[in-house]
N, C-alpha and C positions, 0 to 999 in steps of 0.2 A: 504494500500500500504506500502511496506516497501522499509526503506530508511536508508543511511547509510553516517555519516562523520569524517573525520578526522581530527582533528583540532589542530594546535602548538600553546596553550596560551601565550600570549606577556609574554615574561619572566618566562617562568612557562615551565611545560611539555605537553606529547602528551595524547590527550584526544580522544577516539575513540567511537562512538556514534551509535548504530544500534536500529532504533526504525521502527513501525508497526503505522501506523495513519487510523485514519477514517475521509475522505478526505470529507464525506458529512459534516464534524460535526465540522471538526479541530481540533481533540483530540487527544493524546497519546492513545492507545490500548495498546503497551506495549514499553518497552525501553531495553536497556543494555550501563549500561555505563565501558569503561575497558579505561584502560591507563596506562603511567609507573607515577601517579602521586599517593601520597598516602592518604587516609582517617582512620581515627581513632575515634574509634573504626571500624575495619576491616569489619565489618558485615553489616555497616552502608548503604556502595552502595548499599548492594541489599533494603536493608529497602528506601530507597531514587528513585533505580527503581518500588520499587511496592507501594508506596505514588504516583508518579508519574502518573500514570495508569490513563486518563480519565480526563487529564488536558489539557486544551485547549493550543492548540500551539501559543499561543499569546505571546510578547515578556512582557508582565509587567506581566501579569498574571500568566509568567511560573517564572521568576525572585521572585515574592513575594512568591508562593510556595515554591521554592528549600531557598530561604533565612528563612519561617518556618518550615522545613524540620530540616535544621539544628542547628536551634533554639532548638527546640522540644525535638531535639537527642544528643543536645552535639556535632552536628561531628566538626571535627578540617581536614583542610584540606592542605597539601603541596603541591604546585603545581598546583593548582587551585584555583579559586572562586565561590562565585554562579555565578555570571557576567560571566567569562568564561565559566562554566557547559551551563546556557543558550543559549550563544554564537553558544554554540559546537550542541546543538539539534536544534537550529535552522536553523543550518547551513547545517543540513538532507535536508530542505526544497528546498537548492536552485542548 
């Protein structure tokens, strides 16, 4: 099913979240994250949407991912968090 949201991080910017789940499983099948906030290096979202892929939509388990996501990769984020990233895909669900 797919699902979409948009979310104003407390003090930060607009994070807009279009992701595809597998409702029997409760997993990402696929994501897109866009926004006016920025990541650095630039290439990193997509690398952070397709890490994502087949990760359970649970709120620690998506939180510990996207925080080794960007461990991994170096990203440096303005305008966001992983807390708010989370926030934002979870918020597809409701």
């Amino acid at each position: 099913m797919q699902y979409k949201s948009v979310y104003k991080v407390p003090n930060g910017k607009l994070l807009k979240i279009s992701l595809e789940s597998d409702e029997k499983n409760n997993y990402i099948e696929s994501i897109n994250i866009t926004g006016d906030f920025f990541a650095y290096p630039e290439e990193t979202i997509e690398v952070m949407e397709n890490e994502l892929k087949n990760i359970s939509l649970n709120r620690e388990r998506l939180l510990e991912k996207i925080n080794s996501i960007i461990k991994k990769y170096n990203i440096e984020f303005i305008g966001l968090s992983a807390e708010s990233l989370t926030e934002g895909i979870l918020m597809c669900l409701k």
